[in-house]
Biopython code that builds the backbone (N, CA, C, O; Angstrom):
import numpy as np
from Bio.PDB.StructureBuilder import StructureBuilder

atoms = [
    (1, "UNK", "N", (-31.248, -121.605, 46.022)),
    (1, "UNK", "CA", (-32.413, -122.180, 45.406)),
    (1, "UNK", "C", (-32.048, -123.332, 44.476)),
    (1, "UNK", "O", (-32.227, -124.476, 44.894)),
    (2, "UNK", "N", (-31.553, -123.138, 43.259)),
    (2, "UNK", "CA", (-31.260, -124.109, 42.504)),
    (2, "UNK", "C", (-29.892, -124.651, 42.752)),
    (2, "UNK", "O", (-29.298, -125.377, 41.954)),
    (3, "UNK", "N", (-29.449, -124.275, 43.854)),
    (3, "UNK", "CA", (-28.252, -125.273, 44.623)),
    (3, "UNK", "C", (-28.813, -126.389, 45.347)),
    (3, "UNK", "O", (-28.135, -127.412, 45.439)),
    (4, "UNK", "N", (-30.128, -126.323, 45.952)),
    (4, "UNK", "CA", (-30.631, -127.135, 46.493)),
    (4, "UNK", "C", (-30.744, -128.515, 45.768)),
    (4, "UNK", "O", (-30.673, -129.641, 46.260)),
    (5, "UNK", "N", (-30.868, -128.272, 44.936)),
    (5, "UNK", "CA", (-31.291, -129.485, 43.700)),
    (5, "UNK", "C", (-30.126, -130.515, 43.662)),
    (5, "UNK", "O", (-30.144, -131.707, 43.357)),
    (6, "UNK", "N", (-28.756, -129.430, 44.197)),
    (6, "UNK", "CA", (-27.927, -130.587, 43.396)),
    (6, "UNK", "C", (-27.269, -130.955, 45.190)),
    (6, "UNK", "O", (-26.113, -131.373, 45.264)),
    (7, "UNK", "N", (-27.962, -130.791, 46.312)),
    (7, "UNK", "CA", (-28.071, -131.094, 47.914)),
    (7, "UNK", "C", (-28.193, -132.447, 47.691)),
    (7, "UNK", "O", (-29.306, -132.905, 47.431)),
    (8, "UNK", "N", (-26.924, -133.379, 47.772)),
    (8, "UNK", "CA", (-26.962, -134.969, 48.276)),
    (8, "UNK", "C", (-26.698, -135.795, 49.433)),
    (8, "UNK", "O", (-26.393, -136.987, 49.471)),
    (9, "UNK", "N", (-26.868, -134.955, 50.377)),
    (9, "UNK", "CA", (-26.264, -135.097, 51.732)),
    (9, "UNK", "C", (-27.341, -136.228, 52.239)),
    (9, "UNK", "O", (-26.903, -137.241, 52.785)),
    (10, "UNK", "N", (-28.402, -136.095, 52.101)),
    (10, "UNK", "CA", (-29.271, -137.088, 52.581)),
    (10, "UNK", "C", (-29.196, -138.483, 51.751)),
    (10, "UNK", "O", (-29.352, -139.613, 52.214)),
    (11, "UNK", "N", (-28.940, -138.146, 50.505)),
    (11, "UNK", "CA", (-29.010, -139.566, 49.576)),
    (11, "UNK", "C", (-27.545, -140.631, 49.743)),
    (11, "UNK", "O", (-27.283, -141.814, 49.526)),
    (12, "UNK", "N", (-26.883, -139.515, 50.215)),
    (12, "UNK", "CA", (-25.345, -140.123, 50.285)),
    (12, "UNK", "C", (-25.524, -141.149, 51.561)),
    (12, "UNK", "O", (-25.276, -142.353, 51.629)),
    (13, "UNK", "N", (-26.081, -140.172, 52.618)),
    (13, "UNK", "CA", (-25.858, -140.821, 53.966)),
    (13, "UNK", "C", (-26.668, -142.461, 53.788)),
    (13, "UNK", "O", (-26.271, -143.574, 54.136)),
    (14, "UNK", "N", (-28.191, -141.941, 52.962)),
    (14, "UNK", "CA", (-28.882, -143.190, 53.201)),
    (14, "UNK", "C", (-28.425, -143.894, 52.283)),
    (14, "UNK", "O", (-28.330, -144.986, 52.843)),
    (15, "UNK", "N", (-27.945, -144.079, 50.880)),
    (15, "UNK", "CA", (-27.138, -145.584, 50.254)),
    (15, "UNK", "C", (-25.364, -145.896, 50.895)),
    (15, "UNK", "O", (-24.735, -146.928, 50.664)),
    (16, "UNK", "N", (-25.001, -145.060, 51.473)),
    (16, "UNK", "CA", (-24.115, -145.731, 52.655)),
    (16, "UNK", "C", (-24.630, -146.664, 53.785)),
    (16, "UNK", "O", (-24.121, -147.752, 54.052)),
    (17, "UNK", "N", (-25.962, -145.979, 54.577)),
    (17, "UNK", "CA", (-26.403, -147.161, 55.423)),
    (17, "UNK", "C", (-27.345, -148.114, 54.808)),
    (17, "UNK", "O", (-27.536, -148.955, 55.686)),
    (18, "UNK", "N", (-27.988, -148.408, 53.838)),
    (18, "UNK", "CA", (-27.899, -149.599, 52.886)),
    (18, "UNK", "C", (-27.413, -150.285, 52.744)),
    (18, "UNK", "O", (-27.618, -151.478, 52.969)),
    (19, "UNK", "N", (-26.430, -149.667, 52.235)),
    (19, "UNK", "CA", (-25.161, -150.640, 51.924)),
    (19, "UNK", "C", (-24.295, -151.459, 53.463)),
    (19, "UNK", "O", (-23.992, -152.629, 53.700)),
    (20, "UNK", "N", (-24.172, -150.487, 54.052)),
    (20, "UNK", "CA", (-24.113, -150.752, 55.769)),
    (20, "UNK", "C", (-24.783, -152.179, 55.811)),
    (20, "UNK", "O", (-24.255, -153.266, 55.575)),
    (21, "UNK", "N", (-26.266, -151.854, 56.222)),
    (21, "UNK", "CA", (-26.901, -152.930, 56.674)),
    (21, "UNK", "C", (-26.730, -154.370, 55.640)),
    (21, "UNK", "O", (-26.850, -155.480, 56.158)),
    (22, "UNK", "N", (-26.533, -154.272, 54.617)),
    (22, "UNK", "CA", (-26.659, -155.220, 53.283)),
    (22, "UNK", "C", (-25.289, -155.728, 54.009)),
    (22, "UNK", "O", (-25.425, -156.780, 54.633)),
    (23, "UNK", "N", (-24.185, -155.229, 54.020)),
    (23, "UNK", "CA", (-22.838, -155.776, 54.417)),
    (23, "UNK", "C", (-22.898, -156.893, 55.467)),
    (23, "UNK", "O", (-22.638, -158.093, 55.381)),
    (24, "UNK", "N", (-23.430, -155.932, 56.749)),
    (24, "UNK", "CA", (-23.758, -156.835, 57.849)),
    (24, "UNK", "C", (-24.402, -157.670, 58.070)),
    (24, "UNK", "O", (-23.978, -158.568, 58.797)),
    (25, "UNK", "N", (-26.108, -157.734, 57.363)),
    (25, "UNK", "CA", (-26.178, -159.114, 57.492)),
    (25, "UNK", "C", (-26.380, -160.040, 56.645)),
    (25, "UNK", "O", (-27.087, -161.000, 56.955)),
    (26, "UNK", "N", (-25.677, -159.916, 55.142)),
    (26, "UNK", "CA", (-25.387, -160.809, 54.469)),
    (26, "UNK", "C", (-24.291, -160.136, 53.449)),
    (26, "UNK", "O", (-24.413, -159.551, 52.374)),
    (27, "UNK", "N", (-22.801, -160.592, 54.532)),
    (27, "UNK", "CA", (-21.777, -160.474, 54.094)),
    (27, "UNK", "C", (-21.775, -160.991, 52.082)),
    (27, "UNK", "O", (-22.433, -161.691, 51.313)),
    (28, "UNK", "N", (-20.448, -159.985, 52.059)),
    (28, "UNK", "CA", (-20.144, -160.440, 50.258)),
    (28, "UNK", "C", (-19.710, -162.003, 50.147)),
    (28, "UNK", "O", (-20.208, -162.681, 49.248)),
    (29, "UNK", "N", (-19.061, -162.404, 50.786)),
    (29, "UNK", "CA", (-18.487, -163.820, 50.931)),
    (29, "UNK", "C", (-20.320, -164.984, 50.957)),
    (29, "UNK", "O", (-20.587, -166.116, 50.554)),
    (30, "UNK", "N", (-20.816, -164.313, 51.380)),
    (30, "UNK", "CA", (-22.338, -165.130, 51.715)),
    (30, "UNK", "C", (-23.262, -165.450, 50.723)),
    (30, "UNK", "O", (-24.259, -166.145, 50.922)),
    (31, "UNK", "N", (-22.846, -164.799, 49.324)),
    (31, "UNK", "CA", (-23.937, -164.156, 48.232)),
    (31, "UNK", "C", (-24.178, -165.578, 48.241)),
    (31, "UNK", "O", (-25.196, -166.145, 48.636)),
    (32, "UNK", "N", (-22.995, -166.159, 47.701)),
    (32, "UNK", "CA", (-23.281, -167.780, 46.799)),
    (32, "UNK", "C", (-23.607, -168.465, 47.318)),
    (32, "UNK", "O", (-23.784, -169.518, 46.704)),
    (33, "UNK", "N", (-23.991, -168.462, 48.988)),
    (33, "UNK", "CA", (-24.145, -169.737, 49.980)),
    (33, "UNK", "C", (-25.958, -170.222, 49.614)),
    (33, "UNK", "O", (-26.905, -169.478, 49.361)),
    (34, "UNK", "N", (-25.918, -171.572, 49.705)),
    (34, "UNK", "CA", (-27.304, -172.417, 49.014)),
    (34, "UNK", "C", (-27.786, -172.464, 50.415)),
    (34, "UNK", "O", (-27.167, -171.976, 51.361)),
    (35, "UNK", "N", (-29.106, -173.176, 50.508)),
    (35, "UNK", "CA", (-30.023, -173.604, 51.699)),
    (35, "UNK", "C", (-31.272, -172.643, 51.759)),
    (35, "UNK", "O", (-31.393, -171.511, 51.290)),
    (36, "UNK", "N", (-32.220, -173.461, 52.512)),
    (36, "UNK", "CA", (-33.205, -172.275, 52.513)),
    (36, "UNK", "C", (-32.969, -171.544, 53.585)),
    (36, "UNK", "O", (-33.733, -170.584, 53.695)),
    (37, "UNK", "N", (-32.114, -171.675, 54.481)),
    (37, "UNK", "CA", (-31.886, -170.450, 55.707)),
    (37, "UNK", "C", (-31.134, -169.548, 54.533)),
    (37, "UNK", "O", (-31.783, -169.024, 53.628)),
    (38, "UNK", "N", (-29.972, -169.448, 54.626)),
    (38, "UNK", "CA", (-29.533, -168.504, 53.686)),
    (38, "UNK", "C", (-30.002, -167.762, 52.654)),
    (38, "UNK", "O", (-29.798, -166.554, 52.536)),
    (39, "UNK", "N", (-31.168, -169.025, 51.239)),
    (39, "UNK", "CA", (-31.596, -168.020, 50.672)),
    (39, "UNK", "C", (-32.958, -166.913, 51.722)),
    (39, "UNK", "O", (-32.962, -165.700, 51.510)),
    (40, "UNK", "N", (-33.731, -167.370, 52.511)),
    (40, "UNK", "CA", (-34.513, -166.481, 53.524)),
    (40, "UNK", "C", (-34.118, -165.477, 54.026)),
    (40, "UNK", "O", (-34.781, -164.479, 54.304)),
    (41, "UNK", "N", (-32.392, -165.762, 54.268)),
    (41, "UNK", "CA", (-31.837, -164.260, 55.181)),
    (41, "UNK", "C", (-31.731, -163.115, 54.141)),
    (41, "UNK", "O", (-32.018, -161.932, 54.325)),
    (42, "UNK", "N", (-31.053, -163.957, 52.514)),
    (42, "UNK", "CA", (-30.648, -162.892, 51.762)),
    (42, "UNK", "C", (-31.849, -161.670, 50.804)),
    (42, "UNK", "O", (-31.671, -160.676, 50.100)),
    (43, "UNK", "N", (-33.263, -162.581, 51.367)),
    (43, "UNK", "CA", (-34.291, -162.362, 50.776)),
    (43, "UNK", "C", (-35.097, -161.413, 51.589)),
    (43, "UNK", "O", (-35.850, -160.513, 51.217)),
    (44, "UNK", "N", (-34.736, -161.859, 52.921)),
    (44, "UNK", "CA", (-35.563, -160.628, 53.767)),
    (44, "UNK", "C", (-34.805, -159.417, 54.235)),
    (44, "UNK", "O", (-35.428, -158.509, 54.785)),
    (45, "UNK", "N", (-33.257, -159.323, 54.024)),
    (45, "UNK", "CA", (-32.479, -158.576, 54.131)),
    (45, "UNK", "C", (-32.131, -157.464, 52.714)),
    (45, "UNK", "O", (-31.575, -156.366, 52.728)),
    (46, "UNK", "N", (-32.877, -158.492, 51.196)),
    (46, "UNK", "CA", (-32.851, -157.751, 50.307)),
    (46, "UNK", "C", (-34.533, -156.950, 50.104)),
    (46, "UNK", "O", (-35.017, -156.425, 49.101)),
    (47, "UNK", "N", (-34.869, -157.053, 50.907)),
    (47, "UNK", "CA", (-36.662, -156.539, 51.162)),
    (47, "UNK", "C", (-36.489, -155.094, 51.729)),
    (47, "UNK", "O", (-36.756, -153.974, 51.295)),
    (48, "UNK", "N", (-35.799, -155.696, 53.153)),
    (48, "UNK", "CA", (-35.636, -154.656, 53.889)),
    (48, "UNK", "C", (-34.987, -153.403, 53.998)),
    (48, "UNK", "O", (-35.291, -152.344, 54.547)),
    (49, "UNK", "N", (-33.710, -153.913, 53.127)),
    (49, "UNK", "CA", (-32.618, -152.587, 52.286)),
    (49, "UNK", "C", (-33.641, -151.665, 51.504)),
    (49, "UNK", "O", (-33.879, -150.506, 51.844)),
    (50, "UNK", "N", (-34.226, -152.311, 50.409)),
    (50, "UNK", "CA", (-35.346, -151.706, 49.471)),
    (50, "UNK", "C", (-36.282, -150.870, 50.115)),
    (50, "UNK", "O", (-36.557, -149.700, 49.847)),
    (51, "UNK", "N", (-36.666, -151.486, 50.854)),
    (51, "UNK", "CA", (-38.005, -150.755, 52.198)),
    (51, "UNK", "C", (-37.149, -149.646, 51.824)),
    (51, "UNK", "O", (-37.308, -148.906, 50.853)),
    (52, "UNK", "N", (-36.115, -149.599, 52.794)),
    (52, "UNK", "CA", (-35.970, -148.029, 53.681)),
    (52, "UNK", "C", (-35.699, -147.319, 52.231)),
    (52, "UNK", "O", (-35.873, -146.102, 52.305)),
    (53, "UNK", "N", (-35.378, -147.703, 51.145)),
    (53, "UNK", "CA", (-34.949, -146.539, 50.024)),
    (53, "UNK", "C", (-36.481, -146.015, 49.218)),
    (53, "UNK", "O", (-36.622, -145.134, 48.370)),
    (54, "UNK", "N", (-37.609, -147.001, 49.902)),
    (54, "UNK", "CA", (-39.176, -146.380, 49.376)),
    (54, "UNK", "C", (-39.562, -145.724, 50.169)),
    (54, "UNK", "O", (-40.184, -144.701, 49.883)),
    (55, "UNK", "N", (-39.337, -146.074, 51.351)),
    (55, "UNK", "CA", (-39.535, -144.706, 52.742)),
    (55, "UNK", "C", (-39.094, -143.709, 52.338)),
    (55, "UNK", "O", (-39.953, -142.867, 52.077)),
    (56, "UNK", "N", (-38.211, -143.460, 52.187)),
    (56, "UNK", "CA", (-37.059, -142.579, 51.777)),
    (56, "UNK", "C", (-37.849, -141.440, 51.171)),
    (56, "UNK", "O", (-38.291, -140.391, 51.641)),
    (57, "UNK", "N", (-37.891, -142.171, 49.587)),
    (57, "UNK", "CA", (-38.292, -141.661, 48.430)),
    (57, "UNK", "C", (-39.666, -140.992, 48.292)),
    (57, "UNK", "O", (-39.949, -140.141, 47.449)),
    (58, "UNK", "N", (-40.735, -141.646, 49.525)),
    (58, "UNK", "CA", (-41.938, -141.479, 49.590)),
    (58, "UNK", "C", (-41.498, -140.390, 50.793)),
    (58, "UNK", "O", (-42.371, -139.580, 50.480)),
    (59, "UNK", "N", (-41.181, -140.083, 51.327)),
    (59, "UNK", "CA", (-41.037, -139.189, 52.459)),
    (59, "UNK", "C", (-40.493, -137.961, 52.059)),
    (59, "UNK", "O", (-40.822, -136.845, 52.461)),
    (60, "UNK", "N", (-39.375, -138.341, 50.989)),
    (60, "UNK", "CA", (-38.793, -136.913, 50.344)),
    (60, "UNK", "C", (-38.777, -136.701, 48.686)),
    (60, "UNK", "O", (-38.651, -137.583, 47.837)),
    (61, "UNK", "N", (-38.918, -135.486, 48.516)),
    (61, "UNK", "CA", (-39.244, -135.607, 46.819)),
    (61, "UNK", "C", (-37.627, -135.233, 46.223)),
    (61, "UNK", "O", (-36.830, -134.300, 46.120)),
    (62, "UNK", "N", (-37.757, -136.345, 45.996)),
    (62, "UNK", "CA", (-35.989, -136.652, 44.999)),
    (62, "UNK", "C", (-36.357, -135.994, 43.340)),
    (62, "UNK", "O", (-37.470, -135.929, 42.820)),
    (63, "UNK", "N", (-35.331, -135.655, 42.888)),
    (63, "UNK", "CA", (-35.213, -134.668, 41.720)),
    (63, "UNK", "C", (-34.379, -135.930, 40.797)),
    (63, "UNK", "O", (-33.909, -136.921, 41.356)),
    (64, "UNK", "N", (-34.301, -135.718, 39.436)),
    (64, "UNK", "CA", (-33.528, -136.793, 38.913)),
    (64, "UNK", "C", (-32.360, -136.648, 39.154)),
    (64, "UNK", "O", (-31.752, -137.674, 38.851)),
    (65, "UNK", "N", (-31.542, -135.669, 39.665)),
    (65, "UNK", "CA", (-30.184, -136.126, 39.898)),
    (65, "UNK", "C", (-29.945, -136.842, 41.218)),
    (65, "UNK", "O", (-29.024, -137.655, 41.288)),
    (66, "UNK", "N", (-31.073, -136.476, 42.751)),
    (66, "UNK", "CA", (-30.803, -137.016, 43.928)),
    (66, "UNK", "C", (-31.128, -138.793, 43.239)),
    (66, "UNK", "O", (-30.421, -139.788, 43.392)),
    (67, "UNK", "N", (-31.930, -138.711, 42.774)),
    (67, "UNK", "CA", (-32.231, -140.397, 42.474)),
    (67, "UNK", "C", (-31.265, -140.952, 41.413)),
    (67, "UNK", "O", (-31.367, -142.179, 41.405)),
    (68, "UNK", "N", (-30.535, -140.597, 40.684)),
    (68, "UNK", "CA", (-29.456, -141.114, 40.167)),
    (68, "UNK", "C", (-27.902, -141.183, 41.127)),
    (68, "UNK", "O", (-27.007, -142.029, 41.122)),
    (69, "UNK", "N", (-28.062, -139.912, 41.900)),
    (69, "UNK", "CA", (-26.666, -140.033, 42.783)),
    (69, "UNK", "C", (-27.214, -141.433, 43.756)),
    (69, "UNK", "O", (-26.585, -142.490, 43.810)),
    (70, "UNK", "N", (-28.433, -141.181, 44.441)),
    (70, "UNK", "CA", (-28.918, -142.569, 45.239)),
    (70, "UNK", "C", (-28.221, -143.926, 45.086)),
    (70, "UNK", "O", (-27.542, -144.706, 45.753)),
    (71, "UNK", "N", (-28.914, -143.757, 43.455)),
    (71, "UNK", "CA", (-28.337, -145.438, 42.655)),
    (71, "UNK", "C", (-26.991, -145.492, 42.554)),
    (71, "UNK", "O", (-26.431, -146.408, 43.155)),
    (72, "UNK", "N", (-26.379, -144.769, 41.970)),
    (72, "UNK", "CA", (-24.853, -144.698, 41.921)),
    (72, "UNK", "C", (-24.270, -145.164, 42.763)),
    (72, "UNK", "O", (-23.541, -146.156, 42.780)),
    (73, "UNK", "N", (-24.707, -144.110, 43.917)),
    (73, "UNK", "CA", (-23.438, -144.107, 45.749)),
    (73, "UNK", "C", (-23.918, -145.746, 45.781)),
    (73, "UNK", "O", (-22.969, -146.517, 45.638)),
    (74, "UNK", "N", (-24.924, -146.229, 45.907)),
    (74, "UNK", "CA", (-25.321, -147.019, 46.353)),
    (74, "UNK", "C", (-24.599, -148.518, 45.708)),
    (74, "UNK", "O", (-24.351, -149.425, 46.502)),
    (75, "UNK", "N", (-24.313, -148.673, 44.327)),
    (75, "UNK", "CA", (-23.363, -149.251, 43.214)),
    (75, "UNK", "C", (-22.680, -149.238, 43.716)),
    (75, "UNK", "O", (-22.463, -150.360, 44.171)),
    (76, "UNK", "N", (-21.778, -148.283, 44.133)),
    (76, "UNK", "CA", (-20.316, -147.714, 44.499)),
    (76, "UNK", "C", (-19.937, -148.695, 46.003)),
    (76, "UNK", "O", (-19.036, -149.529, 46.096)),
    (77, "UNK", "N", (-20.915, -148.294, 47.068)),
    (77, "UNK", "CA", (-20.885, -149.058, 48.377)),
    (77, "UNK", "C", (-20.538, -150.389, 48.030)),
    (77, "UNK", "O", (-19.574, -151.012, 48.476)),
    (78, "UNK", "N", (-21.418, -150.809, 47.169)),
    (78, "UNK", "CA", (-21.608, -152.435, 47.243)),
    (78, "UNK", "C", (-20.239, -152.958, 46.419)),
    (78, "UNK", "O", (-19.434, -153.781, 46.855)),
    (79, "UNK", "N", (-20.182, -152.320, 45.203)),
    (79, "UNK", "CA", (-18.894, -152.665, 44.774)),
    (79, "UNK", "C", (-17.629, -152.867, 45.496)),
    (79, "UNK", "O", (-16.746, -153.725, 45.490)),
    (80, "UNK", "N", (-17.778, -152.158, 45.898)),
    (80, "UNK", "CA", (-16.308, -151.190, 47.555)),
    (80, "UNK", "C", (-16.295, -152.740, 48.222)),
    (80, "UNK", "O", (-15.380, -153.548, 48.059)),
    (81, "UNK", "N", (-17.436, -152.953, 48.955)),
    (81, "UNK", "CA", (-17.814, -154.170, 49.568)),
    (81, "UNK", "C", (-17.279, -155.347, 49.550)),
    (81, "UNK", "O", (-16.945, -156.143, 50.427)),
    (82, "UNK", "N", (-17.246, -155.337, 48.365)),
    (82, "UNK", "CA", (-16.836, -156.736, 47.623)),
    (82, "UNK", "C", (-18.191, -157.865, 46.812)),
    (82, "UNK", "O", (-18.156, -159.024, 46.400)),
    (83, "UNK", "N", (-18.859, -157.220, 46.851)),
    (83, "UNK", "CA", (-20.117, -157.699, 46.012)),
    (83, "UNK", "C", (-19.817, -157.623, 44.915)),
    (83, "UNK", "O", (-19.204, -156.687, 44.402)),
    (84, "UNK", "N", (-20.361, -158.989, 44.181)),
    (84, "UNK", "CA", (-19.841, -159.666, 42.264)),
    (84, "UNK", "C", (-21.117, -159.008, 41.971)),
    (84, "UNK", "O", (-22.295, -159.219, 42.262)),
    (85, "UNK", "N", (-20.333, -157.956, 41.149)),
    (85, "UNK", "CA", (-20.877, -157.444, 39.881)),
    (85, "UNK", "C", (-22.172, -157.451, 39.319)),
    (85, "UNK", "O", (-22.749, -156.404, 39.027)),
    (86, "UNK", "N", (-22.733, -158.735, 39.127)),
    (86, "UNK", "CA", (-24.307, -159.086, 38.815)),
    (86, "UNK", "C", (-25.443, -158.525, 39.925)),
    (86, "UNK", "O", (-26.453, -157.859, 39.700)),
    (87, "UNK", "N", (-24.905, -159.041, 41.228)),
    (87, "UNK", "CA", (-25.080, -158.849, 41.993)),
    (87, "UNK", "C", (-26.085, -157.443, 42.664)),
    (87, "UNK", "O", (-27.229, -157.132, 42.996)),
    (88, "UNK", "N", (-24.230, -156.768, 42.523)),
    (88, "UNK", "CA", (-24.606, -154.981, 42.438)),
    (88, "UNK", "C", (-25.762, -154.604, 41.487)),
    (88, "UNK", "O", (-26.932, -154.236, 41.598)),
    (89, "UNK", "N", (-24.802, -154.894, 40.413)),
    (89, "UNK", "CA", (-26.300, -154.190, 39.132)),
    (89, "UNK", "C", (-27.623, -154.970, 39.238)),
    (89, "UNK", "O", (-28.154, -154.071, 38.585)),
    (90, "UNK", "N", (-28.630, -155.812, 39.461)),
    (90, "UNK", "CA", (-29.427, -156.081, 40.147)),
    (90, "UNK", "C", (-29.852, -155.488, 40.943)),
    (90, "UNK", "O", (-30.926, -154.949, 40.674)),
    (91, "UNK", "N", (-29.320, -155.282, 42.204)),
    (91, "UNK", "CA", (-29.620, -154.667, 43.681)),
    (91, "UNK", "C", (-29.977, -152.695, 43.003)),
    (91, "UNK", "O", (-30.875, -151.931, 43.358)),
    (92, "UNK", "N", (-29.078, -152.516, 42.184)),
    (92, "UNK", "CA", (-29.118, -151.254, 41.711)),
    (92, "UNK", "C", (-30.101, -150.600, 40.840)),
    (92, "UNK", "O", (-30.509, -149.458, 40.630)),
    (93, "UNK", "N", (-30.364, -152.085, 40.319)),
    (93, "UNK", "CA", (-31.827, -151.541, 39.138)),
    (93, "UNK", "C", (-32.898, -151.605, 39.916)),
    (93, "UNK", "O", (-33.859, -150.910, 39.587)),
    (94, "UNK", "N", (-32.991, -152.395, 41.053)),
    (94, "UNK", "CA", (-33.939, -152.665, 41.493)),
    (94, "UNK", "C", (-34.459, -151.312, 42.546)),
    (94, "UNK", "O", (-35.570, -150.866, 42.833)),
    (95, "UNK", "N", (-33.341, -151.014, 42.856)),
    (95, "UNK", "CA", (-33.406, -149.590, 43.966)),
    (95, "UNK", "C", (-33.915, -148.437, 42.788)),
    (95, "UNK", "O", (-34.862, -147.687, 43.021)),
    (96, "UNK", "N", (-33.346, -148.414, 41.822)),
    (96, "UNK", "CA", (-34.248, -147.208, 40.754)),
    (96, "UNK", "C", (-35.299, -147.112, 40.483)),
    (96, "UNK", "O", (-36.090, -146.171, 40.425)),
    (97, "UNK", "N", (-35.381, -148.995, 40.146)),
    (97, "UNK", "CA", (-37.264, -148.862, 39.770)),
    (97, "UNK", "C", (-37.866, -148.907, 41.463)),
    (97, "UNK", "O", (-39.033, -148.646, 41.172)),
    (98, "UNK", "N", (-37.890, -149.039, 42.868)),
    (98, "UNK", "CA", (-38.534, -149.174, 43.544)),
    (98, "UNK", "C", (-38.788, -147.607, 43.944)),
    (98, "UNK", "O", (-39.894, -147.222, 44.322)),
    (99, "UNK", "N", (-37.304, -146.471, 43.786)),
    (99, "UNK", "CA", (-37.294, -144.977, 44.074)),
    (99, "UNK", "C", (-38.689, -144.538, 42.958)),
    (99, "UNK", "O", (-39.631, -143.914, 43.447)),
    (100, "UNK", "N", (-38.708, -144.900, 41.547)),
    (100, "UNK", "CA", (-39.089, -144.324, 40.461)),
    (100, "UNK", "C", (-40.608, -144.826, 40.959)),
    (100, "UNK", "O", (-41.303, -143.920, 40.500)),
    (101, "UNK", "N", (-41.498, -145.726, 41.616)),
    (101, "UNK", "CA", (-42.666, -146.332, 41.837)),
    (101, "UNK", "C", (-42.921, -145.595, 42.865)),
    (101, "UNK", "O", (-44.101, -145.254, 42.941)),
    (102, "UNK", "N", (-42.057, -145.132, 43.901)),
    (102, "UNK", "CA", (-42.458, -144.476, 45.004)),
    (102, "UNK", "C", (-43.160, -143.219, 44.467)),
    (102, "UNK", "O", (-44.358, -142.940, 44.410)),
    (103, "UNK", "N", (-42.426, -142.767, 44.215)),
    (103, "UNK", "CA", (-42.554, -141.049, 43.274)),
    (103, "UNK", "C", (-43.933, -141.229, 42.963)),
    (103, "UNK", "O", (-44.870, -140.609, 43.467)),
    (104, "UNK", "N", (-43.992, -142.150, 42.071)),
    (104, "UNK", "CA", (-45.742, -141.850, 41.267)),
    (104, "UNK", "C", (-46.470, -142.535, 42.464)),
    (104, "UNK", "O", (-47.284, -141.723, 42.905)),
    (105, "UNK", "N", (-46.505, -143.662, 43.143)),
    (105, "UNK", "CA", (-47.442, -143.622, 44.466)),
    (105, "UNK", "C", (-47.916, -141.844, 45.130)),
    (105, "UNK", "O", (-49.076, -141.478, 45.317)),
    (106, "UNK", "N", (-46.738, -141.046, 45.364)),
    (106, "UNK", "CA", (-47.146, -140.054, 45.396)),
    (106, "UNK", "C", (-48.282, -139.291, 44.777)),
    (106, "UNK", "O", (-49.210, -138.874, 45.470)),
    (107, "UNK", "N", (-48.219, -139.105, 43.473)),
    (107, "UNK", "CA", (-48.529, -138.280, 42.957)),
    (107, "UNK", "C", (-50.042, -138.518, 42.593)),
    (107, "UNK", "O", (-50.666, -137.665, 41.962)),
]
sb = StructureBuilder()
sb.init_structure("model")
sb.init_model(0)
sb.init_chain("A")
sb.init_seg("    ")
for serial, (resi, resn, name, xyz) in enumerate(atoms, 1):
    if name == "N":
        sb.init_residue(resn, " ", resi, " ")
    sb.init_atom(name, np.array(xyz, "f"), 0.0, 1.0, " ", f" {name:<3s}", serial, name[0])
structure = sb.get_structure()
């Protein structure tokens, strides 16, 4: 019962493939690249990462530790990656407050 709570198997898998997809199609080497193709890819690719972590969140009821391990693993990926720093923490606040908005859409 209250083992369940601290069950991250689902949060792990999904800010690994986040981070996955974020890698692939806008490599770490890519962050700094100018133009409006580039900023468009990094903009609809940073939409679409977000999406699936409000699906997610709206589909399953996360407890405050699944939604802090979420943000974390998810830090962790991108860091690993090779993503500058600002970067990460950005992408990371932004995944908390979009998990934390889902929740109350719920409710």
């Amino acid at each position: 019962m209250i083992f369940g709570w601290f069950n991250s198997k689902e949060v792990d898998a999904l800010a690994a493939g986040m981070a996955r997809d974020l890698t692939k199609r806008v490599p770490p080497a890519s962050i700094d690249s100018k133009g409006k193709k580039a900023e468009n890819k990094q903009k609809r690719t940073h939409d679409l990462v977000l999406r699936q972590a409000h699906d997610f969140a709206r589909q399953h009821k996360l407890n405050l530790y699944t939604k802090a391990r979420l943000a974390n693993r998810f830090k962790w990926e991108l860091l690993e990656a090779g993503y500058p720093k600002g970067f990460v923490d950005s992408m990371t606040y932004e995944l908390a407050a979009i998990v934390a908005a889902a929740e109350s859409e719920q409710a």
